[in-house]
C-alpha positions in Angstrom: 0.0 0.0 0.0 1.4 3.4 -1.0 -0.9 5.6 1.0 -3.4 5.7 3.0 -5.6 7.3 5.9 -8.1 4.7 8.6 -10.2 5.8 11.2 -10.3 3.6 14.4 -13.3 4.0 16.8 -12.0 1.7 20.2 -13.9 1.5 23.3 -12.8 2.4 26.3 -13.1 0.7 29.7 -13.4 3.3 31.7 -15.3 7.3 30.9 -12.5 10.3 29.5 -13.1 12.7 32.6 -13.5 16.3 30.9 -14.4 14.8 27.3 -17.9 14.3 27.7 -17.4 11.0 29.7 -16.8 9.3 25.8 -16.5 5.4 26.1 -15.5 5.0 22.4 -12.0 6.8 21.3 -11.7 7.8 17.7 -9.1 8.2 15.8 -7.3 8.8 12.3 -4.0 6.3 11.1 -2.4 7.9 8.1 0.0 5.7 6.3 3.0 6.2 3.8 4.1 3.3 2.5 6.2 1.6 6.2 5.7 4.6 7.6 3.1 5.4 10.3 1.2 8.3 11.9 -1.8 8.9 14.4 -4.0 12.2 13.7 -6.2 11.9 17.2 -7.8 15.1 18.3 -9.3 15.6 21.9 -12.8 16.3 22.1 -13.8 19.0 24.5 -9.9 19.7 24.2 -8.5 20.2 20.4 -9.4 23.5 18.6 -10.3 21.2 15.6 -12.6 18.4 15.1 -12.2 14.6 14.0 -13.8 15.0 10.5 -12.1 18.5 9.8 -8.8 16.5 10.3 -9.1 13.7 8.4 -10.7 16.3 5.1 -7.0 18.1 5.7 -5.4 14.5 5.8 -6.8 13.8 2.8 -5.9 17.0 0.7 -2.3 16.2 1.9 -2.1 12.8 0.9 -3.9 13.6 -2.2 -1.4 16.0 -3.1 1.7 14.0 -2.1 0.3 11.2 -4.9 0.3 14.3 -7.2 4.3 15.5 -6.2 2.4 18.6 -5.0 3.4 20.8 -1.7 0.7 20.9 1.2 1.4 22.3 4.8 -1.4 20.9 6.6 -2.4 23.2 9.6 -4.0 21.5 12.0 -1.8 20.6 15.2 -3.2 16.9 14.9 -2.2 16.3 11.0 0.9 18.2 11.3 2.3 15.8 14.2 0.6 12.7 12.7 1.9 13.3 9.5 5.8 14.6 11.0 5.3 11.0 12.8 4.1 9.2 9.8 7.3 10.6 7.5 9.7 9.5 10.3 9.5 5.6 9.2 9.0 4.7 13.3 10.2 1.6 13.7 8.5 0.0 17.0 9.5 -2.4 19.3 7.0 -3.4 22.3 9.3 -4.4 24.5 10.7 -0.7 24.7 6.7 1.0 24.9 7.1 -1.5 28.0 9.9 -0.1 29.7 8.7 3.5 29.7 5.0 2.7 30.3 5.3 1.2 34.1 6.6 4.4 35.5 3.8 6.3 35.5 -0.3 5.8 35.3 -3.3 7.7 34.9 -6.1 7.5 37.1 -9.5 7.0 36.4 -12.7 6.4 37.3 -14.8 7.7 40.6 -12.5 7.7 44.1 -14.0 4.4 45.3 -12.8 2.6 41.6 -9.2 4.5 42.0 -8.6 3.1 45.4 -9.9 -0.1 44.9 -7.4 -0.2 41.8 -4.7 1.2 44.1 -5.0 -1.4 46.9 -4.8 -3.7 43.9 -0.9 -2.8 43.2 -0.2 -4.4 46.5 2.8 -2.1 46.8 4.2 -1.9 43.3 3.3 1.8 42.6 4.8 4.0 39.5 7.0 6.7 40.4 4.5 9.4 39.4 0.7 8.9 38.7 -2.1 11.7 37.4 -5.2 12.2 38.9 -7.8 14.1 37.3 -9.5 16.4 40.2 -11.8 18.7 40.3 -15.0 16.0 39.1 -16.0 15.4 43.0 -16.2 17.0 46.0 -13.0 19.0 47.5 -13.4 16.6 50.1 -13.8 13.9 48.6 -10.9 14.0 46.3 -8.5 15.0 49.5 -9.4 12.0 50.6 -8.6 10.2 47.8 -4.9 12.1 47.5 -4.5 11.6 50.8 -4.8 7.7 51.1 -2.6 7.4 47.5 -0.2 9.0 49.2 -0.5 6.8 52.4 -0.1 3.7 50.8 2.5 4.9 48.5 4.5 7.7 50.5 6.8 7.7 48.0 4.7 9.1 45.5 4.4 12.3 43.5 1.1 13.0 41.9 0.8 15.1 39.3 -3.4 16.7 39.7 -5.2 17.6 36.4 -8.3 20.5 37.6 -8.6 20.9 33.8 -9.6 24.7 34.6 -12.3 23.5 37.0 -11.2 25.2 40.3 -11.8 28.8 41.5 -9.0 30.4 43.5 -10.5 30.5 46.3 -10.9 26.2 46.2 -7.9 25.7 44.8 -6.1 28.0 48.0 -8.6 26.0 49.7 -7.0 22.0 48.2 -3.4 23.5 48.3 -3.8 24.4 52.1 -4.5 20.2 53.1 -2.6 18.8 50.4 0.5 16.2 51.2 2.8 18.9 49.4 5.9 17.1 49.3 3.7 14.6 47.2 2.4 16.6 44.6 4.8 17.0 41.2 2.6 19.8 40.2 -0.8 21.0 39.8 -2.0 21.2 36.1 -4.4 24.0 35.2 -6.0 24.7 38.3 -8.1 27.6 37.3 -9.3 29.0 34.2 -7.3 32.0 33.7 -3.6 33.0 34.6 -3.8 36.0 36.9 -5.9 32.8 39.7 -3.0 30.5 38.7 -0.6 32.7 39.3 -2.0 34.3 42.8 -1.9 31.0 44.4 1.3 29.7 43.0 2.8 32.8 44.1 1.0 32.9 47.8 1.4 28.9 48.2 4.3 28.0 46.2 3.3 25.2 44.8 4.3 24.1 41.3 1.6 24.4 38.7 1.1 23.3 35.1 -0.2 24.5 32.3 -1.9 22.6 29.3 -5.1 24.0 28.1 -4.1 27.5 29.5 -1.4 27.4 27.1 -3.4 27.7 24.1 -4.7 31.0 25.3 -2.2 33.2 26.2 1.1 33.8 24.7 4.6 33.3 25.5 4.9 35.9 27.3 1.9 35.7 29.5 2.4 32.6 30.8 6.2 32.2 30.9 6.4 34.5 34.3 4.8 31.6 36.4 6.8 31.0 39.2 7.6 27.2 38.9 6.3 26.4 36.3 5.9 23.1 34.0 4.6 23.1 30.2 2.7 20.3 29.4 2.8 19.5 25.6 0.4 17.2 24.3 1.5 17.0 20.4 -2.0 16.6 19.3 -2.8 19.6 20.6 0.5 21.2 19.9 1.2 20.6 15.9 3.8 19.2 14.5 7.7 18.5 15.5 9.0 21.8 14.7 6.5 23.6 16.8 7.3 21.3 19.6 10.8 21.9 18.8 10.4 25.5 18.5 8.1 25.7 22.5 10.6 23.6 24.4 13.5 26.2 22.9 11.9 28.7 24.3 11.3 26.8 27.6 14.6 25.7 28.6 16.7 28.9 28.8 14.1 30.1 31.5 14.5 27.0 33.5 10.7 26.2 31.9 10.4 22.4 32.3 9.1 20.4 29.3 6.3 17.3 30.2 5.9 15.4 27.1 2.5 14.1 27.6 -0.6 11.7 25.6 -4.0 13.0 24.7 -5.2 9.7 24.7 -3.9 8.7 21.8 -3.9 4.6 20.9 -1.0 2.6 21.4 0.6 3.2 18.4 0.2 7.3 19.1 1.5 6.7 22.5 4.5 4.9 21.0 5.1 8.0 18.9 5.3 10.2 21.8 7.8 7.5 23.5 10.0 8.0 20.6 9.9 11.7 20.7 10.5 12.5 23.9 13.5 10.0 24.0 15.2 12.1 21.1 14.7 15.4 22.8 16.5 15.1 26.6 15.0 18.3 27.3 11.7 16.7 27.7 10.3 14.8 30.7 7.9 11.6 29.1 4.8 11.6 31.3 1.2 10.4 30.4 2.3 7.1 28.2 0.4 4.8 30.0 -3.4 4.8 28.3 -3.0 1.9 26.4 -4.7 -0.3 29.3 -7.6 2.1 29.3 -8.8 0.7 25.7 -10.8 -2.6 25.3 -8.9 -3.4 22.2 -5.1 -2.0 21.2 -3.9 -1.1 17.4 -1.0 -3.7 18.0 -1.6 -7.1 17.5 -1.2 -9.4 20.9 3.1 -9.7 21.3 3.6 -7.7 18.4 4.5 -4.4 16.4 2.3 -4.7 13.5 -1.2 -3.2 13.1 -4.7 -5.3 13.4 -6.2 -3.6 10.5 -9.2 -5.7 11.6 -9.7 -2.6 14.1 -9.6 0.5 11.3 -12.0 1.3 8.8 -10.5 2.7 5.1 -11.3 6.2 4.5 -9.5 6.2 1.4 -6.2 4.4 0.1 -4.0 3.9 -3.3 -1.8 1.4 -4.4 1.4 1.8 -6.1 
């Protein structure tokens, strides 16, 4: 096959907090020849939608059978296709490696613990937990029990723009501090996420919030981590071009998923191990899907799992 683009549409085990509560994750695969890519944009998240992503997929691979020059524009294309003109090569047993060092949590607080007691004292080094879905109380609770079980632990909390300042100084104020990595968009604007890192000095993240202010908005966060989720970002030399401007300000870099598949996630793997400026968090959603892209043991595709939205031959 020369080229071609497939949509995958995977159930989930478990509801994407902050996306609706989606049980089905749905995807693009764009293909050139060995060479693959994943084009996966977040719903409630991305700036673009699935089916305005793969029409701008198609155009380019349409023109690349024709010789002709395209610059796709979507963040989503751009890194699938960047991904897709690399030739990855994968290897499982490396995805492996990375992927037991960190987990995502989800589900309610009751299915997190009971999933945490489950570990029986094999915990990652650094798990996320999406807050801000349940009561303050509630989800102090739940921080405070990971962290009892696993003292060792730093927790990275996603309040995906959900808290006000006064419930984030509220959270901040009982939290196990030394625990917590950072906390990831805690309000919904950057003069509330500054006031409290600056009062509390507690290390905050920025994802969302990053697509809404400039460079030199956000950069004066005291403490600060950018989270890049590719998808979300664009392509490798926008990446490139935001962890450059990062690292002379002592800005650290988080490499992170958007719940891609397993073959995404492997991309972002990959990535982050050629860049050292980048920390590789977030690869670690592959459990979270009913079926995976990879065959059982293997590298190679089920194409059982994607649907042709239009291919060529040589």
């Amino acid at each position: 096959m020369k080229l071609g683009l497939y949509r995958y549409d995977l159930p989930l085990i478990k509801a994407l907090p902050n996306c609706n509560n989606a049980t089905i994750r749905s995807g693009l695969i764009i293909r050139r020849y060995d060479g693959w890519g994943e084009i996966c944009p977040l719903p409630y998240h991305s700036l673009e939608t699935i089916e305005a992503a793969q029409d701008e997929a198609i155009t380019y691979l349409k023109a690349l059978n024709y010789n002709e020059k395209y610059e796709p524009k979507l963040p989503s294309v751009q890194f699938g296709i960047d991904c897709m003109n690399e030739h990855i090569s994968y290897d499982i047993s490396f995805y492996s490696k990375f992927s037991k060092t960190y987990r995502i949590l989800l589900g309610t607080p009751k299915q997190i613990m009971y999933e945490w007691f489950q570990m029986l004292g094999d915990y990652p080094k650094v798990a996320k937990l999406i807050v801000g879905q349940y009561s303050l109380k509630d989800e102090l609770r739940l921080i405070k029990e990971i962290c009892k079980k696993a003292p060792n632990i730093k927790l990275i909390l996603d309040a995906s723009m959900k808290w006000s300042r006064e419930e984030a100084y509220t959270m901040i104020n009982h939290l196990p501090k030394d625990n917590i990595l950072y906390i990831e968009d805690m309000c919904d604007n950057l003069e509330d996420i500054n006031a409290v890192a600056q009062s509390t000095n507690i290390p905050v993240g920025i994802d969302k919030i990053l697509h809404y202010y400039t460079f030199d908005q956000w950069r004066k966060l005291p403490n600060l981590t950018v989270v890049i989720k590719p998808s979300l970002v664009g392509g490798f030399s926008k990446i490139h071009e935001l962890v450059k401007m990062c690292h002379p300000l002592n800005i650290k870099t988080v490499l992170e998923t958007a719940m891609e598949s397993e073959l995404g996630n492997y991309n972002l793997q990959i990535l982050g191990q050629r860049n050292k400026n980048f920390t590789v968090y977030g690869i670690d959603c592959a459990r979270y899907f009913k079926y995976n892209l990879f065959k059982p043991g293997t590298a190679e595709i089920d194409r059982s799992l994607l649907t042709v939205i239009w291919e060529i031959d040589d």
